[in-house]
Phi, psi and omega in degrees: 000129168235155202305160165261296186235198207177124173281126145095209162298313193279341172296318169299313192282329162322285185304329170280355156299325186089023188304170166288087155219149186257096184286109148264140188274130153270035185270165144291154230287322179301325188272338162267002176263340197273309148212161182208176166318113152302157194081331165357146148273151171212126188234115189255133209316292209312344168278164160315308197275016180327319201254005153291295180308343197270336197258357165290316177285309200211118152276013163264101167308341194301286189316109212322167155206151131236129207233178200203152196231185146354284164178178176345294198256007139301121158309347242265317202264005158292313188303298192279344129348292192271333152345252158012249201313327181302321210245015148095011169266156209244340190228097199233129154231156174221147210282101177322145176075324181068184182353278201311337183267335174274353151281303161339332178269320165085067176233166179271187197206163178211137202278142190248209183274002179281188185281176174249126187308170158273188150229168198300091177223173167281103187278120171292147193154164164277127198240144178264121183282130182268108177263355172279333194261354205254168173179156167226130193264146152243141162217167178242157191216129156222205191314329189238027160161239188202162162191145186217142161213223199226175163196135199270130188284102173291349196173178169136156191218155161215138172266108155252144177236166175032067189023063194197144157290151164207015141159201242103201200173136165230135194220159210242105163314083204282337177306359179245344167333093191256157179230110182257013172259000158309114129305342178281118193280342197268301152338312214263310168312298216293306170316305165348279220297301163283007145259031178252321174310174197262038178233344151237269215249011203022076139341281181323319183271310187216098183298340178235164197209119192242086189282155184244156174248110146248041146156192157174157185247148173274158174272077190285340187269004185276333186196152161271339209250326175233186155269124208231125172228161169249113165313139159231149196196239147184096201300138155251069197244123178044069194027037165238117161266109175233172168243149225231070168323129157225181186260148184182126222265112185245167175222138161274157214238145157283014188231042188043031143271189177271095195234120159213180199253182175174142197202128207193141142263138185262073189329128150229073173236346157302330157252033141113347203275115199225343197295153198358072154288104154327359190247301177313312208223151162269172183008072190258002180032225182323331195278348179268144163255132193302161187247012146240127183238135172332109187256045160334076164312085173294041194281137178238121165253160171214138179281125197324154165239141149311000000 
């Protein structure tokens, strides 16, 4: 019969035996130098070359392994399990709980020669939106296909308190609206040219689109790796302010900035953008268009100096 996992408890008393077996950390390498199991080994899942490397440490399918990831609600080392047992070792576990369960046990740990991660936090303070690094992607889609381009970020500022946003404004050049999947220059004005009109977005009347931050909460179950908040907040588009919660996944920069994502579908028949709705209008043939449209928000902050 073969074992799945290994507690623990029974790995320690494995190892203070001298029983046979080869313990490897599948973590990447920056999360093993900052601490692992001692005698531990490393191979991390997540490269390509994982079951190469691995096989640098130990080239004998025989030979017992066990191997370990983070914790409980880490994958990593389920995965490189079934790795394993796939590339022919016969005898593979894996440490319930992972790390975290083997600290948890009030067993030691020991540090290897890298840096020590930071951990994922926020500095409070005000940030400046880097608007040459910043960008917003769009695309639109009707019958016979799809066209996506960019709109240039003009500004912005964002305030975090208590390691959160908790307001600010981001505000948008609608007047940069660009389409790079035309290759035709004359198609490509001409779409350009309508979505700056006033069947989408009236430019010429309100050249700019002004998001507001009024708070946000984090999402600690969205991600291990960032930080994820649900914004709450409200868009200013062709003069209709309404409010637009969104999600937006952020990471600080080790030299403190700021970088985060933000990802949305936008109805915009809600600010007023109404040209070929299918919910709106009858027999529109050729001329309808979905009435959502994809947004992708890039933002790069840098914190304000006194």
């Amino acid at each position: 019969m073969m074992l799945s996992s290994i507690s623990a408890g029974e790995l320690k008393s494995l190892l203070d035996s001298g029983g046979p077996v080869c313990l490897v950390d599948v973590l990447p390498p920056e999360y093993f130098g900052e601490r692992h199991i001692p005698g531990a080994s490393n191979a991390c899942v997540y490269e390509m070359a994982f079951l190469e490397n691995l096989t640098k440490i130990v080239s004998d399918r025989d030979t017992p392994l066990v191997v370990y990831g983070a914790s409980a609600r880490s994958r990593e080392a389920s995965v490189a399990v079934e790795k394993l047992r796939r590339a022919g070792y016969r005898e593979v576990r894996e440490l319930a709980g992972g790390l975290a369960a083997w600290r948890a046990a009030g067993y030691g740990v020991e540090a290897g020669q890298g840096p020590a991660v930071p951990e994922i936090a926020i500095a409070d303070g005000g940030y400046v939106v880097d608007c040459a690094a910043s960008r917003l992607e769009w695309m639109g889609r009707n019958l016979n296909g799809r066209h996506y381009g960019t709109i240039a970020v003009a500004g912005g500022e964002i305030l975090v308190k208590k390691g959160g946003p908790a307001g600010g404004s981001i505000t948008l050049d609608m007047g940069s609206i660009a389409d790079i999947d035309l290759k035709d220059e004359g198609y490509n004005r001409m779409l350009v040219s309508h979505l700056k009109s006033d069947d989408f977005f009236d430019v010429a009347t309100y050249p700019e689109a002004v998001y507001v931050i009024n708070g946000s909460e984090l999402l600690p179950e969205a991600s291990t790796c960032s930080l994820v908040y649900r914004v709450m907040g409200s868009l200013e588009l062709r003069g209709v302010k309404r409010e637009l919660p969104l999600t937006a996944e952020v990471a600080p920069q080790p030299d403190g900035q700021l970088k985060a994502r933000v990802l949305c579908d936008l109805d915009r028949t809600r600010w007023g953008a109404i040209y070929g709705s299918g919910r709106l209008f009858e027999k529109l043939g050729q001329h309808l268009v979905n009435e959502i449209v994809t947004v992708e928000l890039f933002l790069v902050a840098k914190m304000r100096q006194n």
